[in-house]
Backbone bond lengths (Angstrom), bond angles and torsions (degrees), N, CA, C in turn:
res aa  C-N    CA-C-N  psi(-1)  N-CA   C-N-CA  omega(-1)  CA-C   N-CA-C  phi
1 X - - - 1.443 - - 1.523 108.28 -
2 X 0.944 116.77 148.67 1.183 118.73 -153.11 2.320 98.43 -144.52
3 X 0.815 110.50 112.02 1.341 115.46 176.78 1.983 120.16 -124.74
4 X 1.210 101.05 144.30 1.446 117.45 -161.34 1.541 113.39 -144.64
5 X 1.351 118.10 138.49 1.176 125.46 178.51 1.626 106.71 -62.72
6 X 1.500 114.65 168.90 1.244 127.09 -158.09 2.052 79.74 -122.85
7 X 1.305 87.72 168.36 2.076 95.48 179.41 1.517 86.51 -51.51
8 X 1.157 97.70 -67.67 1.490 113.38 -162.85 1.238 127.08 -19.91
9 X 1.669 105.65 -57.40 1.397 133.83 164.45 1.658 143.73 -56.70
10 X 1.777 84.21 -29.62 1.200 87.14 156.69 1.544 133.97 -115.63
11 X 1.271 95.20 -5.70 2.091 105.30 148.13 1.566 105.51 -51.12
12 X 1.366 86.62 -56.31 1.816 80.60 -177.51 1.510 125.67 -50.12
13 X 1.264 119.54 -71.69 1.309 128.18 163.90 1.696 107.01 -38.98
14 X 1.349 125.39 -71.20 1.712 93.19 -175.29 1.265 116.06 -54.53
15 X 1.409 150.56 -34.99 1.413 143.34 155.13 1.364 111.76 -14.77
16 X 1.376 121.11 -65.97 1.562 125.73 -164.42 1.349 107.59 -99.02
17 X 1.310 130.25 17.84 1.282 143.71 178.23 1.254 119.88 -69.54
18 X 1.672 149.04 153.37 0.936 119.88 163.38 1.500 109.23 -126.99
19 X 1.675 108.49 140.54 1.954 94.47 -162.48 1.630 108.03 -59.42
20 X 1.316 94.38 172.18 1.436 121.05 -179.44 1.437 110.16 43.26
21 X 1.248 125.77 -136.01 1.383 135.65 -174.67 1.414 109.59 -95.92
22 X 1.599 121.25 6.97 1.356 95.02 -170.29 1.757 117.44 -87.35
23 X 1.653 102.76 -18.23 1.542 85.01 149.04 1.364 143.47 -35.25
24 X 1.232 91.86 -91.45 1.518 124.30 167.10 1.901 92.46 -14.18
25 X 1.487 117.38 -81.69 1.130 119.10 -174.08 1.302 126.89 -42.60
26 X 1.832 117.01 -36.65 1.567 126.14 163.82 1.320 114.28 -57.54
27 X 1.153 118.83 -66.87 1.650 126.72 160.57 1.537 114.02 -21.75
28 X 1.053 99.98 -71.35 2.416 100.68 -173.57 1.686 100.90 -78.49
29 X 1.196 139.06 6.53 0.979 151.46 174.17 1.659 103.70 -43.37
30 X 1.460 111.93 -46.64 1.361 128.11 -141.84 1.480 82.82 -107.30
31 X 1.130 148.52 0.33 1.474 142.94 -158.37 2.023 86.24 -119.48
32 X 1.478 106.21 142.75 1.566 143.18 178.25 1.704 82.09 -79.04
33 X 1.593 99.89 140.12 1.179 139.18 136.89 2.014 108.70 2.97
34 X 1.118 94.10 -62.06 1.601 133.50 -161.92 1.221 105.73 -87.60
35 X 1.648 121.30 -48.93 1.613 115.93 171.14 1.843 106.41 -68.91
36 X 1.271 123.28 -34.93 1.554 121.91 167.42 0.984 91.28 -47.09
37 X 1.277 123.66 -92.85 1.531 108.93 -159.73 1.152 144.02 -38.12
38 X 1.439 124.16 -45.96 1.572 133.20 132.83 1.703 113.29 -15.33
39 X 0.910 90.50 -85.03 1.361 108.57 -179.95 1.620 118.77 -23.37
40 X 1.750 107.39 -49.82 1.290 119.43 -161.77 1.971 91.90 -92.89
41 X 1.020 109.69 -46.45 1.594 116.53 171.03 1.396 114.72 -43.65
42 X 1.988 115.61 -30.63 1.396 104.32 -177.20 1.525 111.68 -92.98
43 X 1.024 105.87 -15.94 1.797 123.41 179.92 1.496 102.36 -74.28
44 X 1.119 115.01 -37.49 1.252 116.90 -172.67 1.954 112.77 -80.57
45 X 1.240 106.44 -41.40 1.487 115.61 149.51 1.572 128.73 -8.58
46 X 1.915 66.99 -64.90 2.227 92.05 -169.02 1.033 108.05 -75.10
47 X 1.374 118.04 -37.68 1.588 106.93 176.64 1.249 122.91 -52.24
48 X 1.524 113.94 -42.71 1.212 124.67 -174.23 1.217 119.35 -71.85
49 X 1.486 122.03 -24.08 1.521 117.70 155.42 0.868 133.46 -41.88
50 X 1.735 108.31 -61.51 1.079 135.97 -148.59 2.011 101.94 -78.14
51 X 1.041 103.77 -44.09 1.421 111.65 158.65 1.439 114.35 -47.36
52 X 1.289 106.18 -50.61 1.828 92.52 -170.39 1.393 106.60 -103.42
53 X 1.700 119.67 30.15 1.027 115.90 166.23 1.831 122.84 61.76
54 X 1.065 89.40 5.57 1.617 99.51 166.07 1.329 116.33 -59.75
55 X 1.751 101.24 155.23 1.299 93.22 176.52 1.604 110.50 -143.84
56 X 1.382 150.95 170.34 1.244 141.45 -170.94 1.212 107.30 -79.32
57 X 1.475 106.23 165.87 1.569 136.94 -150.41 1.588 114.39 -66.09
């Protein structure tokens, strides 16, 4: 399955966007040392699925 923003959606979203990383960076701001890492370990997971086309159990 495969899902995608609509015009709409993504007018919207760049509107409330914030450039570069400093979202992103305000957002994980609030996350431990330890939740990054988690965090980056589970992202890193998905990629790797998603690359090899894996799929859940």
């Amino acid at each position: 399955m495969e899902v995608r923003l609509t015009e709409a959606g993504y007018a919207a979203f760049e509107q409330h966007a914030v450039p570069g990383e400093a979202g992103e960076n305000a957002l994980l701001a609030v996350l431990t040392a330890a939740e990054k890492r988690t965090r980056a370990d589970l992202l890193r997971k998905l990629v790797v699925a998603a690359e090899s086309g894996a799929t859940a159990p």
